[in-house]
N, CA, C and O atoms as a GROMACS GRO file, in nm:
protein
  508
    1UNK      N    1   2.053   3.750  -8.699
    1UNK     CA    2   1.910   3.751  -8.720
    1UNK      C    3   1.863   3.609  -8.742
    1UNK      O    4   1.935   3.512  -8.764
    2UNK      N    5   1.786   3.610  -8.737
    2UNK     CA    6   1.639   3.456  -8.756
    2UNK      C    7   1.564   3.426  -8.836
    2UNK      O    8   1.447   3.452  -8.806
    3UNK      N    9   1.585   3.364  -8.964
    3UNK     CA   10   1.448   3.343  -9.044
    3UNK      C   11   1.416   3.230  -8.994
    3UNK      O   12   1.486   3.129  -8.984
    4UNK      N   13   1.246   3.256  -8.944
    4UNK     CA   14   1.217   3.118  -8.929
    4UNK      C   15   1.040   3.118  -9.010
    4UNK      O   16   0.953   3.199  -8.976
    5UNK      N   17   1.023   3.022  -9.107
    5UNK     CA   18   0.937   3.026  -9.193
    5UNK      C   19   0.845   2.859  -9.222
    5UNK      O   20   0.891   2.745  -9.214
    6UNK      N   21   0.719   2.898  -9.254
    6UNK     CA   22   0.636   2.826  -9.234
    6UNK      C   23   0.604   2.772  -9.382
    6UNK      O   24   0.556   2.883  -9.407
    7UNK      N   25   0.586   2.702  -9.503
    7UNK     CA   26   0.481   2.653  -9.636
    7UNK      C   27   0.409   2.583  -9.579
    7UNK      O   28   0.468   2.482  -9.538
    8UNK      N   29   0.227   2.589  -9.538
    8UNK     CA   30   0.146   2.488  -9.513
    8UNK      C   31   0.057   2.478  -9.622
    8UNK      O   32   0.028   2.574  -9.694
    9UNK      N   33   0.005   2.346  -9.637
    9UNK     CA   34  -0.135   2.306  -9.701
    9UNK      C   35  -0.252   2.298  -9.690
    9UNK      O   36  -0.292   2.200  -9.754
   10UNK      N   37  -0.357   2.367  -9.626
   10UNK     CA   38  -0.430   2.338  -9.512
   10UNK      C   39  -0.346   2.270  -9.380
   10UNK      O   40  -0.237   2.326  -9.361
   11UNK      N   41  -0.371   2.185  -9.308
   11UNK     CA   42  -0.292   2.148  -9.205
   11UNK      C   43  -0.212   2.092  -9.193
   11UNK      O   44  -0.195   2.038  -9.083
   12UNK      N   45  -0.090   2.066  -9.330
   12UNK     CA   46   0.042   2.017  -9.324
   12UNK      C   47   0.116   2.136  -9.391
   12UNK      O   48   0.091   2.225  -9.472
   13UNK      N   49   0.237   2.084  -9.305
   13UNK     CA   50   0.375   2.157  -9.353
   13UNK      C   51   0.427   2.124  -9.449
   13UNK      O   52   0.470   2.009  -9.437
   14UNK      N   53   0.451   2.182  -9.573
   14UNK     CA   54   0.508   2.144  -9.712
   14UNK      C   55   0.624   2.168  -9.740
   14UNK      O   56   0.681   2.118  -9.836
   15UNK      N   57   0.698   2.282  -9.628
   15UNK     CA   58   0.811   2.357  -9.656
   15UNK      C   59   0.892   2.401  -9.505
   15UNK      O   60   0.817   2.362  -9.415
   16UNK      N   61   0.964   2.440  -9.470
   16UNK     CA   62   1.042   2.524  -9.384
   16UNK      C   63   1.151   2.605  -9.388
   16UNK      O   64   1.230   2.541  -9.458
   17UNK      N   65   1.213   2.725  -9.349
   17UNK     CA   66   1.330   2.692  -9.319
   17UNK      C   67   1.342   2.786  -9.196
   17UNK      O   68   1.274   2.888  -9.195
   18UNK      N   69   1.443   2.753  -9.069
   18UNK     CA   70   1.456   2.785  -8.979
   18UNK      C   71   1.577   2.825  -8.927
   18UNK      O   72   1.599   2.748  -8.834
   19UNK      N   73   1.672   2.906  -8.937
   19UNK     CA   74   1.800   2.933  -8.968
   19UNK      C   75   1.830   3.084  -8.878
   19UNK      O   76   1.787   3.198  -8.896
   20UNK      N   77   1.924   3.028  -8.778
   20UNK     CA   78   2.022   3.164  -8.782
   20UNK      C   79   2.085   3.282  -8.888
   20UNK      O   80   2.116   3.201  -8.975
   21UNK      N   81   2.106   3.349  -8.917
   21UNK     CA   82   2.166   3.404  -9.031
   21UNK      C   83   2.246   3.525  -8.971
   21UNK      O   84   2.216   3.597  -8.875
   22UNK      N   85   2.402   3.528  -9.091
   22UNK     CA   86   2.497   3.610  -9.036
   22UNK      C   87   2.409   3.724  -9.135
   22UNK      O   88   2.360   3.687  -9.242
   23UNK      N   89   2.396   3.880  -9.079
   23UNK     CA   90   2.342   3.949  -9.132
   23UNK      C   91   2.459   4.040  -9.164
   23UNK      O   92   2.421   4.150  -9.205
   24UNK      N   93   2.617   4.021  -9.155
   24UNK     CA   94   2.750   4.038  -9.213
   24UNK      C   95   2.724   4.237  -9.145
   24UNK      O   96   2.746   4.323  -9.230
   25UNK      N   97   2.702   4.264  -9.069
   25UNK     CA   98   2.664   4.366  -9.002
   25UNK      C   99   2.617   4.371  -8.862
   25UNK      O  100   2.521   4.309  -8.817
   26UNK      N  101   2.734   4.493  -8.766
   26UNK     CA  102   2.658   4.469  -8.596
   26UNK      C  103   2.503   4.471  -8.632
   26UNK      O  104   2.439   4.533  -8.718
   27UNK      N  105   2.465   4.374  -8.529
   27UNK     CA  106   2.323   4.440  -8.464
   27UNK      C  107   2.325   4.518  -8.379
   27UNK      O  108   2.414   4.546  -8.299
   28UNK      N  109   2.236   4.552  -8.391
   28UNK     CA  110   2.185   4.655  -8.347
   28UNK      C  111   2.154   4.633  -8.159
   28UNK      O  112   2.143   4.522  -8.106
   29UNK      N  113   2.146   4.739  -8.101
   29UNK     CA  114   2.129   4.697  -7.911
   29UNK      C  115   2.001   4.676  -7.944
   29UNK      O  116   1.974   4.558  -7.920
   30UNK      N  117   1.887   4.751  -7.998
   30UNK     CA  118   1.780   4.758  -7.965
   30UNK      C  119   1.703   4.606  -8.070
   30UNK      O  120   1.614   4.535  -8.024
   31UNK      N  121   1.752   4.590  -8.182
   31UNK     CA  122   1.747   4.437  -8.204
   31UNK      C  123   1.755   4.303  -8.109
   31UNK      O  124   1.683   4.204  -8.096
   32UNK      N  125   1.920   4.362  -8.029
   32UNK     CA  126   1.909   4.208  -7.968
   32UNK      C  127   1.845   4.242  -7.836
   32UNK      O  128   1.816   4.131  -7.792
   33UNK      N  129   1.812   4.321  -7.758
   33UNK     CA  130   1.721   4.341  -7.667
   33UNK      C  131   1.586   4.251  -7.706
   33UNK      O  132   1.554   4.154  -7.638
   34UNK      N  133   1.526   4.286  -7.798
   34UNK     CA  134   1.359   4.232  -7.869
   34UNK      C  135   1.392   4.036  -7.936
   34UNK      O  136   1.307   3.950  -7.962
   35UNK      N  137   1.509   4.031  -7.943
   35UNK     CA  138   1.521   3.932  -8.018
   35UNK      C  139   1.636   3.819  -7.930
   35UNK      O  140   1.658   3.704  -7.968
   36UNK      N  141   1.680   3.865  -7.843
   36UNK     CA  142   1.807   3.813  -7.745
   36UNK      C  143   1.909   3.724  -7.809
   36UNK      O  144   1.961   3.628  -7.752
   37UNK      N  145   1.935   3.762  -7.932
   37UNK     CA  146   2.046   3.781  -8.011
   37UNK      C  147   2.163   3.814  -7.994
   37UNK      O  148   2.160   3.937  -7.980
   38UNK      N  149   2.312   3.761  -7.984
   38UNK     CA  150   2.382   3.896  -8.013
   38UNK      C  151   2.508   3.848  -8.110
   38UNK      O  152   2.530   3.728  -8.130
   39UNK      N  153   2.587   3.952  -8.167
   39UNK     CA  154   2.652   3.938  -8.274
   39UNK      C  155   2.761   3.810  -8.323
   39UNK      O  156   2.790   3.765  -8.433
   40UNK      N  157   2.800   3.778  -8.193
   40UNK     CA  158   2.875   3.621  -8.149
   40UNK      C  159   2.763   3.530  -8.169
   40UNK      O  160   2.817   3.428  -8.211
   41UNK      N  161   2.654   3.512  -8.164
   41UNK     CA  162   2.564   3.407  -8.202
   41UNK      C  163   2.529   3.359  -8.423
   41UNK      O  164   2.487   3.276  -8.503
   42UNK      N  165   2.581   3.471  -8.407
   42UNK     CA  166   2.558   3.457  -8.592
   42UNK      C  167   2.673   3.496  -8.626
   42UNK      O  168   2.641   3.592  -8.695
   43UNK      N  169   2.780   3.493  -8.629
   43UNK     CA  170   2.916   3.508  -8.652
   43UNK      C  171   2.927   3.440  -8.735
   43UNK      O  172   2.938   3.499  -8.842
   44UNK      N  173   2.929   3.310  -8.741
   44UNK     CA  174   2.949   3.163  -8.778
   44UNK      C  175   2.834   3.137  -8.869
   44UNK      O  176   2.860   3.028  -8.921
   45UNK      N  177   2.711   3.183  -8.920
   45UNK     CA  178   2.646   3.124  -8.943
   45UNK      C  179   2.630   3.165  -9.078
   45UNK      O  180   2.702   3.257  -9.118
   46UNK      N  181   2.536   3.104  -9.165
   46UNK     CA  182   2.520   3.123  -9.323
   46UNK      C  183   2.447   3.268  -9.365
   46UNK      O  184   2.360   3.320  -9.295
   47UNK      N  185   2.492   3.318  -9.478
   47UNK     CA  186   2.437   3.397  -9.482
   47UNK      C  187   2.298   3.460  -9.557
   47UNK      O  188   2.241   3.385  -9.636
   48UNK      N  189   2.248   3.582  -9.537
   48UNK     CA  190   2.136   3.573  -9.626
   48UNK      C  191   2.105   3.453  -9.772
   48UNK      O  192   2.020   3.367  -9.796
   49UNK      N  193   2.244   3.515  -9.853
   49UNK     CA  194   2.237   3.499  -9.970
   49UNK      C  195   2.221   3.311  -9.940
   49UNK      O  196   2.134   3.247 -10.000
   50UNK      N  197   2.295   3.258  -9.865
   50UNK     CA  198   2.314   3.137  -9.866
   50UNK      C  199   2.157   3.045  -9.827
   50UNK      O  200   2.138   2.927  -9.858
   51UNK      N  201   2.078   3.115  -9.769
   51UNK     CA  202   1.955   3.060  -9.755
   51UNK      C  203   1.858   3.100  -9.810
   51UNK      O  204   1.745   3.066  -9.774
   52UNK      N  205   1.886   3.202  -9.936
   52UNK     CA  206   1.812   3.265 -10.033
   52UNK      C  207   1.736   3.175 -10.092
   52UNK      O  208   1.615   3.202 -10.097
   53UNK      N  209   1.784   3.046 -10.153
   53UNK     CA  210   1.724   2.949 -10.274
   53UNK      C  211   1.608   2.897 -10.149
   53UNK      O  212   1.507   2.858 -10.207
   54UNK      N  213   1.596   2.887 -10.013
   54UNK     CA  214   1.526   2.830  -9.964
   54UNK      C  215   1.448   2.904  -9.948
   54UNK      O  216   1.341   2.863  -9.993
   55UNK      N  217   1.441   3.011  -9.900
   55UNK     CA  218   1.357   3.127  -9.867
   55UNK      C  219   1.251   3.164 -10.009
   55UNK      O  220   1.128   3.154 -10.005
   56UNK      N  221   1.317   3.199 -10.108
   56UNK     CA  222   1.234   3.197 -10.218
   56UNK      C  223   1.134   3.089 -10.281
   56UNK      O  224   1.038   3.099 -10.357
   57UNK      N  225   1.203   2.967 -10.212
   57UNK     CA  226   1.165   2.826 -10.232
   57UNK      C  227   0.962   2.870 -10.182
   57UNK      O  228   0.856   2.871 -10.244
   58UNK      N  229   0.995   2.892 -10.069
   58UNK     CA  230   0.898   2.889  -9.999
   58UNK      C  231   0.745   3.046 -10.032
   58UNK      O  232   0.624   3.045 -10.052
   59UNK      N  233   0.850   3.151 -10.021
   59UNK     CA  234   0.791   3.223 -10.061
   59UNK      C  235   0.644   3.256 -10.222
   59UNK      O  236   0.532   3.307 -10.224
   60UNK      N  237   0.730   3.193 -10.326
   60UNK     CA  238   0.702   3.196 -10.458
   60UNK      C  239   0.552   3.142 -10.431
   60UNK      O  240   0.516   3.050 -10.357
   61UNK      N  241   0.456   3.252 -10.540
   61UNK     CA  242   0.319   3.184 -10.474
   61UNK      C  243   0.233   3.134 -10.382
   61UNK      O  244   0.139   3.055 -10.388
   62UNK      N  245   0.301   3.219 -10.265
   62UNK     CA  246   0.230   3.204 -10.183
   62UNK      C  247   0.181   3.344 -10.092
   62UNK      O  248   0.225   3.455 -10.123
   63UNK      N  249   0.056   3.319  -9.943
   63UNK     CA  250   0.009   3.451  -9.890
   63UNK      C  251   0.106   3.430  -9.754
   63UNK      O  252   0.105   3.338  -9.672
   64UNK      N  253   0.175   3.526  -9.759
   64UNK     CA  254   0.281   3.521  -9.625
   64UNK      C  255   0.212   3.556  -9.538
   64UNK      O  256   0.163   3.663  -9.572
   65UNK      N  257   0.158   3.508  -9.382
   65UNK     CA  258   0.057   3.545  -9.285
   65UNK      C  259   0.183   3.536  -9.158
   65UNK      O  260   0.245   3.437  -9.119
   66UNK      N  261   0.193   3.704  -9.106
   66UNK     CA  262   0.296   3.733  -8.990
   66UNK      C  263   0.218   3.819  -8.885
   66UNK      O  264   0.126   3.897  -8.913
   67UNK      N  265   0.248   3.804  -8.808
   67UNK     CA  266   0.274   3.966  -8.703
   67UNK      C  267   0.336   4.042  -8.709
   67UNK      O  268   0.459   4.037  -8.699
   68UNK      N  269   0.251   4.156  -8.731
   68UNK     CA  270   0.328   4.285  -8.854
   68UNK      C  271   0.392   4.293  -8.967
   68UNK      O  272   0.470   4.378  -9.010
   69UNK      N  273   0.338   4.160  -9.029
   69UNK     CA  274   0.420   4.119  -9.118
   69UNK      C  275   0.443   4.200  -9.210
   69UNK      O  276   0.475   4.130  -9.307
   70UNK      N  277   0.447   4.347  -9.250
   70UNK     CA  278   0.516   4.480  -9.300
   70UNK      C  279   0.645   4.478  -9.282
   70UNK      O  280   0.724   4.476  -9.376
   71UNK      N  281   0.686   4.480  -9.137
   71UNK     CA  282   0.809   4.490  -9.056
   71UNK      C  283   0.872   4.321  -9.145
   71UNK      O  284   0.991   4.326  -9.176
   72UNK      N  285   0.824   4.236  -9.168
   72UNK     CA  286   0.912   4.090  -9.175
   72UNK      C  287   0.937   4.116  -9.366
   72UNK      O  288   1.044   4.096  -9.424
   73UNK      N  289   0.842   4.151  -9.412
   73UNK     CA  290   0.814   4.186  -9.589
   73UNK      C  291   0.973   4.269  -9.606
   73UNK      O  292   1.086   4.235  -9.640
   74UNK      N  293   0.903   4.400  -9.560
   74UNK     CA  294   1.032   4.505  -9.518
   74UNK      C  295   1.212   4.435  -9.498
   74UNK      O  296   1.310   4.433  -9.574
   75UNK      N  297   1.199   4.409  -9.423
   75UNK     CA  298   1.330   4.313  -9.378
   75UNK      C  299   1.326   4.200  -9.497
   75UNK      O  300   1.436   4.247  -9.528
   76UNK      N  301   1.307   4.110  -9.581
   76UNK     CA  302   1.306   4.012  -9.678
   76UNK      C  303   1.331   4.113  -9.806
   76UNK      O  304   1.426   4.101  -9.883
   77UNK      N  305   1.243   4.200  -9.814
   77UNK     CA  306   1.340   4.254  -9.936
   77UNK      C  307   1.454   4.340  -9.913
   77UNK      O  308   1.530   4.361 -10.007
   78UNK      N  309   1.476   4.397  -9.790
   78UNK     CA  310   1.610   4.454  -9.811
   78UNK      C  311   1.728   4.357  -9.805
   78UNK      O  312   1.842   4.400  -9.826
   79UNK      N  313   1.710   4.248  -9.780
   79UNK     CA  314   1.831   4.154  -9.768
   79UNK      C  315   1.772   4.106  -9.935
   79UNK      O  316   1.873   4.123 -10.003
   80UNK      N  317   1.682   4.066 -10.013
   80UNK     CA  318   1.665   4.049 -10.158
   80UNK      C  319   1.788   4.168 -10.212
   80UNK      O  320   1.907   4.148 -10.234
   81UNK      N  321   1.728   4.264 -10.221
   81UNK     CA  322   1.784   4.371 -10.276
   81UNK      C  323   1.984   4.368 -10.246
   81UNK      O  324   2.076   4.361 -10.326
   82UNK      N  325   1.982   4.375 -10.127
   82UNK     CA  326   2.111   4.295 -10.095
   82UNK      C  327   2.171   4.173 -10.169
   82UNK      O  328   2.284   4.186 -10.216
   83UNK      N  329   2.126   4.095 -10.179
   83UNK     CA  330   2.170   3.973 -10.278
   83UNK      C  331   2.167   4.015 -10.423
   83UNK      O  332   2.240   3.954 -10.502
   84UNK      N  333   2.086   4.116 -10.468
   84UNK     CA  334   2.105   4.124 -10.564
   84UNK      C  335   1.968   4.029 -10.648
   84UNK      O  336   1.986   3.948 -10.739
   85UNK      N  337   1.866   4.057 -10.603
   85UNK     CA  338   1.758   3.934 -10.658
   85UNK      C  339   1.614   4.026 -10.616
   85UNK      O  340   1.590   4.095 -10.517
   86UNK      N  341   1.523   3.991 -10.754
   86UNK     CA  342   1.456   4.066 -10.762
   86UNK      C  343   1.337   3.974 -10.613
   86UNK      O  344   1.333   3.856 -10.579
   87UNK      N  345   1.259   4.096 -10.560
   87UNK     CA  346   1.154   4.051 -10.438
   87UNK      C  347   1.042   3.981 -10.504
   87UNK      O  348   0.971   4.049 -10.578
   88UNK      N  349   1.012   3.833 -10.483
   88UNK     CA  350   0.895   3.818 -10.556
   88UNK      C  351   0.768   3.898 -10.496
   88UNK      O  352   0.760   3.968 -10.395
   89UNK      N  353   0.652   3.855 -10.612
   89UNK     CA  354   0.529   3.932 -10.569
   89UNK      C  355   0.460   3.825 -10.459
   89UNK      O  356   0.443   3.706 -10.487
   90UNK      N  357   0.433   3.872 -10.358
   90UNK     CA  358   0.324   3.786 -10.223
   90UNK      C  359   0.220   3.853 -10.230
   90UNK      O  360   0.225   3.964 -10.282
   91UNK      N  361   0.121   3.811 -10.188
   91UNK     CA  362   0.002   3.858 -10.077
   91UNK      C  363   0.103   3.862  -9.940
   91UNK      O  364   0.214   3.817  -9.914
   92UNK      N  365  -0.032   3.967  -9.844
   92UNK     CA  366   0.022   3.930  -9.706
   92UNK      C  367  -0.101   3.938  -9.626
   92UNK      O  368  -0.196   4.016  -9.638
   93UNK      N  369  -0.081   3.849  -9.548
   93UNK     CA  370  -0.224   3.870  -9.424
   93UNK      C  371  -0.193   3.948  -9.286
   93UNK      O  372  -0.160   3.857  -9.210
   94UNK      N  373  -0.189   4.012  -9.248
   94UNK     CA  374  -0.124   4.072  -9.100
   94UNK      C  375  -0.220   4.020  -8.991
   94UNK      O  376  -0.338   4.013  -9.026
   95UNK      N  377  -0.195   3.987  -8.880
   95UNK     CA  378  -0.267   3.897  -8.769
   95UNK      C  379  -0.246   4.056  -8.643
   95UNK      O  380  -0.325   4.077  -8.551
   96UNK      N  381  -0.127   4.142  -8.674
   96UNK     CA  382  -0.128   4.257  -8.588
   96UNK      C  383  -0.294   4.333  -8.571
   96UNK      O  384  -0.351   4.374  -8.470
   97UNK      N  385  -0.337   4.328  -8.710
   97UNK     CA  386  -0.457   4.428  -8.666
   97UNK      C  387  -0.605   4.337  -8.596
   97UNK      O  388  -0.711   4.366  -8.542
   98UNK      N  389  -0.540   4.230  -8.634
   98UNK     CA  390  -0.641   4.083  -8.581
   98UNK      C  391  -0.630   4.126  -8.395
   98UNK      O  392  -0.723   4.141  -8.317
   99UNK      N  393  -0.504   4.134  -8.374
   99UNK     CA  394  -0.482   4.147  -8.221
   99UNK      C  395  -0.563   4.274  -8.168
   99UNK      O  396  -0.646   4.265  -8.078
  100UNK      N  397  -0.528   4.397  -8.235
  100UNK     CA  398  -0.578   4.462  -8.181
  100UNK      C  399  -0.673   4.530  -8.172
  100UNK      O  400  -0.672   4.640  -8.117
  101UNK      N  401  -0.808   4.456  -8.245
  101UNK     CA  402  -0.928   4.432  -8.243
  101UNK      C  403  -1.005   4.360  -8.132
  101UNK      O  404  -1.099   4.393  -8.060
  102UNK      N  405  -0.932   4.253  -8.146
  102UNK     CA  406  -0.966   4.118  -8.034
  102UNK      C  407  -0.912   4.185  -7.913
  102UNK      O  408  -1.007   4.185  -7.836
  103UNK      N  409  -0.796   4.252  -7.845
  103UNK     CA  410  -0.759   4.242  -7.732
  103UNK      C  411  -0.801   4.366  -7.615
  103UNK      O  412  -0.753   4.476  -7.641
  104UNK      N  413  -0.838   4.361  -7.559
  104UNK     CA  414  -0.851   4.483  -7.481
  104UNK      C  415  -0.746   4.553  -7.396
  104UNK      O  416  -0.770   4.657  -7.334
  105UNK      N  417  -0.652   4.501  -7.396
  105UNK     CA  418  -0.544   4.506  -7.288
  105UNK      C  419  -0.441   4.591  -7.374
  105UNK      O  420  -0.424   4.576  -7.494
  106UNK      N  421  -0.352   4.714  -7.268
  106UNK     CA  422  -0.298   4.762  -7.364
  106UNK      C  423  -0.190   4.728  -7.448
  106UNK      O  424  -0.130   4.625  -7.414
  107UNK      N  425  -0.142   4.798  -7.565
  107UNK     CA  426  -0.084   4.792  -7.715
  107UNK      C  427   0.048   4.713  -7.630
  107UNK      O  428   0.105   4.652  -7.720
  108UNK      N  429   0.090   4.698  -7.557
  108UNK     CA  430   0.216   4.598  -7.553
  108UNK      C  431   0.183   4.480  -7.525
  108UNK      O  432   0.274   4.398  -7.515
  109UNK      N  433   0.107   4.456  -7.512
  109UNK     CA  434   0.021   4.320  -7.480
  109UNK      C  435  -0.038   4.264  -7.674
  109UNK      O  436  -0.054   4.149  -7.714
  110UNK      N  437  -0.051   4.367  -7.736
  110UNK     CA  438  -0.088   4.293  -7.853
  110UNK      C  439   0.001   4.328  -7.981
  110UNK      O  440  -0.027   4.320  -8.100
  111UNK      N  441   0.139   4.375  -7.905
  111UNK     CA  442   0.258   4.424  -8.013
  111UNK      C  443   0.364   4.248  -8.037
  111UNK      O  444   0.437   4.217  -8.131
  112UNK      N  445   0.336   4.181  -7.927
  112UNK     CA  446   0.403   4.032  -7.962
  112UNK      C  447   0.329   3.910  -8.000
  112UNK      O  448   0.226   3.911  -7.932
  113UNK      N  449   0.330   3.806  -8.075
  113UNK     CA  450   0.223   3.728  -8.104
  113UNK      C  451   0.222   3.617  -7.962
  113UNK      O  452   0.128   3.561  -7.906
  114UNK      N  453   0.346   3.615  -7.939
  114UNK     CA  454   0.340   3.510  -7.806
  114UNK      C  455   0.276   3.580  -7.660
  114UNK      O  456   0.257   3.517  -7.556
  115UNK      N  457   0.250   3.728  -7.681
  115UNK     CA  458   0.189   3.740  -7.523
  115UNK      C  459   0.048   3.716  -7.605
  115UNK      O  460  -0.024   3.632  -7.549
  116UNK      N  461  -0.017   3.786  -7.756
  116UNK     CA  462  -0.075   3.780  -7.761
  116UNK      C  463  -0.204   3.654  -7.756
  116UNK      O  464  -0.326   3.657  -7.744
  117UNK      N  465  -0.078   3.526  -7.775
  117UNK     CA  466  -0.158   3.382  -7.791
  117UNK      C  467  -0.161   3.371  -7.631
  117UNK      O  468  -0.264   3.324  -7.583
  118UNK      N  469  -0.048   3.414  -7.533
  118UNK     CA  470  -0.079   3.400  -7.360
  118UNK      C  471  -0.219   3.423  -7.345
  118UNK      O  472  -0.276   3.326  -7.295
  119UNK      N  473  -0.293   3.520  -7.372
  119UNK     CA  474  -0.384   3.630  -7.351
  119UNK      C  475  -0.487   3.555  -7.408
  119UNK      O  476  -0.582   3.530  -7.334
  120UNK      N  477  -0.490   3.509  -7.533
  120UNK     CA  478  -0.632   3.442  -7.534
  120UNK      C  479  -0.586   3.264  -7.544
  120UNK      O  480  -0.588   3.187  -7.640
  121UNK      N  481  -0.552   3.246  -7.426
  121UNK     CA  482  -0.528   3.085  -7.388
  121UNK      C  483  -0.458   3.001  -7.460
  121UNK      O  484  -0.479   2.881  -7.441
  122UNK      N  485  -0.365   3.041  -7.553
  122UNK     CA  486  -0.348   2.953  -7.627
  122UNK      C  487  -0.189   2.923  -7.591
  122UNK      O  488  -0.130   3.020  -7.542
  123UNK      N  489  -0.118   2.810  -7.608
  123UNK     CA  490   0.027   2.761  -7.549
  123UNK      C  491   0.110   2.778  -7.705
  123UNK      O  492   0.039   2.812  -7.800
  124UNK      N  493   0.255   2.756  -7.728
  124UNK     CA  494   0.312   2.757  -7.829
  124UNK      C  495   0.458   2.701  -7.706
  124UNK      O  496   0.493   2.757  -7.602
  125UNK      N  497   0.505   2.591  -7.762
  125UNK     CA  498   0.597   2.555  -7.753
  125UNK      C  499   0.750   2.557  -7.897
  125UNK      O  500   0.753   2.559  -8.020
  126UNK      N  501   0.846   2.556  -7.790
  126UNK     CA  502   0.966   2.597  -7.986
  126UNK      C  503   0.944   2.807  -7.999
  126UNK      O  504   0.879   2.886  -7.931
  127UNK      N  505   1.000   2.818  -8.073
  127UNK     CA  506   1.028   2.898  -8.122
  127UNK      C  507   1.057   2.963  -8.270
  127UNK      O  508   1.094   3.080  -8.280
   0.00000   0.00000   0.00000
């Protein structure tokens, strides 16, 4: 799996972290299908717990703003709970129902944030 995470200030970055992670469990087919992942790619790599102090780093006091970000909340505390560490309290902003307000085109077109930024002109380079 992938945490990849944003702390901004208005328009600077205060924080990151961007990390492979061994999720010490197969994935799943239908994971690495959506995510083109597969279990040899995080074999090797650190695990939840090990990028925990960063992750919380970032989290603490702040409004986490995702796509679907339920689904990303969801996933952060079950690997919390996993470590053994209580979930801090966030806000969250979801940009999913932003899409599918704004988009006219159908629901698979506004289920990813990258077709969704295709769709109204906008580029994203990185990952």
């Amino acid at each position: 799996m992938e945490i990849a995470m944003l702390q901004m200030r208005g328009n600077d970055i205060v924080g990151h972290v961007d990390a492979l992670v061994n999720p010490q469990r197969s994935l799943k087919f239908g994971a690495m299908q959506v995510n083109g992942m597969t279990s040899e790619m995080v074999a090797e790599q650190p695990t939840f717990a090990e990028v925990l102090p960063e992750v919380q780093g970032l989290l603490e006091g702040t409004v986490v703003v995702g796509h679907n970000v339920r689904f990303d909340l969801n996933f952060l505390q079950a690997e919390y709970v996993i470590a053994g560490v209580p979930f801090p309290s966030v806000s969250a902003l979801d940009t999913l129902p932003v899409a599918r307000k704004r988009t006219t085109s159908p629901p698979i077109a506004w289920s990813r944030l990258l077709t969704v930024w295709a769709l109204w002109g906008t580029s994203f380079t990185g990952r």
